[in-house]
C-alpha positions in Angstrom: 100.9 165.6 28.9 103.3 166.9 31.3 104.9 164.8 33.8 104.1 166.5 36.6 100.4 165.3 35.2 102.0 161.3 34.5 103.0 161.6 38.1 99.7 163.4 39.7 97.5 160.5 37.4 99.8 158.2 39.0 99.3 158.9 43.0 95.8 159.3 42.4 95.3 156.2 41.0 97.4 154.9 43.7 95.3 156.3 46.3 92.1 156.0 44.6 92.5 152.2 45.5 92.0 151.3 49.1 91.4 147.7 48.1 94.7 147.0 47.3 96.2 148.2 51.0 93.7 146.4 53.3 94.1 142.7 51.5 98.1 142.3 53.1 96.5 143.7 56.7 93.3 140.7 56.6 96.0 138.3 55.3 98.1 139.0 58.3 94.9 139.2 61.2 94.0 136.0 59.8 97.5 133.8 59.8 97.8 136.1 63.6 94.6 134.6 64.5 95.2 130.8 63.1 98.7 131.1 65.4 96.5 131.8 68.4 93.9 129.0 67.8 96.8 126.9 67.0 98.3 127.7 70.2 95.2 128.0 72.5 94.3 124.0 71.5 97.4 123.0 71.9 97.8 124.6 75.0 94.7 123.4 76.0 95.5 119.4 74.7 98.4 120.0 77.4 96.7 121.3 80.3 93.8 118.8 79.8 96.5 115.7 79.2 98.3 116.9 82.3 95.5 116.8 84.6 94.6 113.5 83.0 97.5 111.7 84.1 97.5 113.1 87.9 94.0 112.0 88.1 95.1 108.6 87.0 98.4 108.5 89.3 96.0 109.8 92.1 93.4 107.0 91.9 96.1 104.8 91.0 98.1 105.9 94.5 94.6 105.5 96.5 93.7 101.8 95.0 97.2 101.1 96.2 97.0 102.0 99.6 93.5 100.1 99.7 95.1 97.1 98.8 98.0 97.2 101.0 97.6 95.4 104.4 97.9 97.0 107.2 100.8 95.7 109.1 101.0 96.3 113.3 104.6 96.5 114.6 104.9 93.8 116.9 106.5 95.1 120.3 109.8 94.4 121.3 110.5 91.0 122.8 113.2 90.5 125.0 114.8 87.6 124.0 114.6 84.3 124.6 116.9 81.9 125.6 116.0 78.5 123.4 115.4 75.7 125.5 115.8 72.4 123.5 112.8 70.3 124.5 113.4 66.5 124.3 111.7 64.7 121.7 108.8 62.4 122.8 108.0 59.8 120.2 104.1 59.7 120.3 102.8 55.9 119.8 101.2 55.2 116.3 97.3 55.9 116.6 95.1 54.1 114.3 91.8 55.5 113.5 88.6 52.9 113.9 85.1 54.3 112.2 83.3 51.5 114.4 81.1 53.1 117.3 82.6 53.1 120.2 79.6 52.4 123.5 81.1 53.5 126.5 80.0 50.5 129.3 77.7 52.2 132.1 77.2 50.0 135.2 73.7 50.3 136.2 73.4 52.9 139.0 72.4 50.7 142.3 71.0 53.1 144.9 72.9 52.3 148.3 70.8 50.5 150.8 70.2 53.7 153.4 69.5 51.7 157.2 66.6 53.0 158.3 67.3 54.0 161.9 64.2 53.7 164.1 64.0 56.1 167.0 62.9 54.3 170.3 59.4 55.6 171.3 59.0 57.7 173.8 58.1 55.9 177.4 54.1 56.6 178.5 54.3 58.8 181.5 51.9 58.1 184.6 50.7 61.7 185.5 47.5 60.9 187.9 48.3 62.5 191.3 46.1 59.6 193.2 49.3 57.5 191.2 51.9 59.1 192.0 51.0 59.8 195.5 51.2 55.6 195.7 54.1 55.1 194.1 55.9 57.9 195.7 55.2 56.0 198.8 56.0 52.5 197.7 59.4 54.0 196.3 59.9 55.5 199.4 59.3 52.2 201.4 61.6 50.4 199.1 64.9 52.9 199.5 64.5 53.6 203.5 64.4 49.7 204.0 67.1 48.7 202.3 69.5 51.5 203.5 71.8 50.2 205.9 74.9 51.7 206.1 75.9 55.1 207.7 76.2 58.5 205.2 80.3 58.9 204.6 79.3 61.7 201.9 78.7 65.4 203.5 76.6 66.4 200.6 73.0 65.7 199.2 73.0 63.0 196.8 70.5 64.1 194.0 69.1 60.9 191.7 66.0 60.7 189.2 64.3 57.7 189.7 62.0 56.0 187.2 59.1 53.6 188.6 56.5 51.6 187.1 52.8 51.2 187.8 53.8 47.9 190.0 55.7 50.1 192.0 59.2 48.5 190.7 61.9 50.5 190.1 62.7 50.8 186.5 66.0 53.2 186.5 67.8 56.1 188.0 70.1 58.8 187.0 72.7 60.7 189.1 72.2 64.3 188.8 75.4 65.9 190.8 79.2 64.4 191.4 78.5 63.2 194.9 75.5 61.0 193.5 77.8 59.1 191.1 81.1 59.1 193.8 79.0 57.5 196.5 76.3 55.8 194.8 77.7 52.4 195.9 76.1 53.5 200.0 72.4 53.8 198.2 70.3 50.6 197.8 69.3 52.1 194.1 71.4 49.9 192.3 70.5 46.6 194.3 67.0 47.8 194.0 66.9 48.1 190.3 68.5 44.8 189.7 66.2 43.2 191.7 63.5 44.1 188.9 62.4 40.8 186.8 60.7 43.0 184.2 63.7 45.8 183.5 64.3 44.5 179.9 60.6 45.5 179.3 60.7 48.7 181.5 61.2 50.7 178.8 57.8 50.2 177.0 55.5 50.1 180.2 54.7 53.5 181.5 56.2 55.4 184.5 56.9 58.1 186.8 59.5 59.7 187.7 60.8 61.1 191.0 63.2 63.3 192.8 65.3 61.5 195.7 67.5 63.3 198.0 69.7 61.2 200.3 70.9 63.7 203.1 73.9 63.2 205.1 71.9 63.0 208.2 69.9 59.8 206.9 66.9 62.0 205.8 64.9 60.2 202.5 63.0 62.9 200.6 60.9 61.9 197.8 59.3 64.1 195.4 57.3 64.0 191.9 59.4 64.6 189.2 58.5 68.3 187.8 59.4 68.8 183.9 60.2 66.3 181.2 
């Protein structure tokens, strides 16, 4: 054998075994793909380890700030000048557990005065009455006045008389009544009464009396309260 034969018998056997080519290539895929596993975990372990901790310094940062008080700045104060109060010495209190009763003074109700209002005097209102007593007052003023008018007005009185005919009172109604009362016989008259303490309980009438400055007496029922 030839060899040009040795070497043909050679390259055919050679290439006649594909086996023995493809093992190196597998060999190498595999280690190729064990690096890439390798280095997909471990890139993994570091992403996932990462993201670990800053979720643990986040919920760490936001249970701080929970906890921390909220402080307010105070405003500004202008200041102060210190003023040095003088010490007071306070007296030693001692504490008693008795009961103390306060002391209550019975409430006396004041004594009020009753005041009693004077009743009213009965009026005599029968015209056949009055008529009378109009006269008998009449009687009574023109007899006992004397002296000459000095006034130059009408002296206007009311004039109170009893059933008896006796004057009980009289009241000046104008100035010139009071300044010249002392020239009527009014207050002789009513002085003259024995029973003007107990006037004021007996009934009466009243009158209008006029004394003119000519000497002219007018008498007239009383009209009104």
């Amino acid at each position: 054998m030839s060899s040009q034969e040795l070497a043909s018998k050679a390259t055919n056997s050679v290439s006649s075994s594909p086996g023995a080519d493809e093992a190196p290539k597998a060999s190498n895929s595999l280690a190729l793909q064990l690096i890439c596993a390798v280095g997909v975990l471990r890139f993994s372990g570091y992403m996932f380890s990462t993201w670990h901790q800053t979720l643990a310094q986040h919920s760490l940062a936001q249970q701080a700030q929970a906890e921390t008080p909220v402080v307010e700045e105070a405003p500004a104060m202008a200041p102060v000048e210190a003023q040095v109060q003088p010490s007071v010495t306070q007296p030693a209190m001692t504490a008693t557990t008795a009961a103390i009763t306060p002391e209550v003074a019975p409430s006396v109700p004041a004594a009020v005065p009753m005041v009693t209002e004077p009743a009213p005097t009965p009026a005599i209102t029968d015209p056949a009455t009055l008529t009378t007593l109009s006269q008998k007052l009449y009687e009574q003023i023109d007899g006992s006045w004397k002296s000459y008018p000095t006034f130059t007005s009408n002296l206007v009185y009311q004039v109170q008389v009893q059933r008896d005919g006796a004057i009980a009172g009289y009241d000046s109604l104008n100035k010139p009544a009071q300044d010249y009362l002392g020239e009527t016989p009014l207050p002789e008259l009513t002085s003259a009464n024995p029973a003007l303490a107990e006037s004021s309980t007996q009934p009466q009438a009243k009158f209008l009396v006029l004394l003119m400055p000519s000497g002219t007496l007018e008498i007239s029922p009383w009209i009104g309260n």
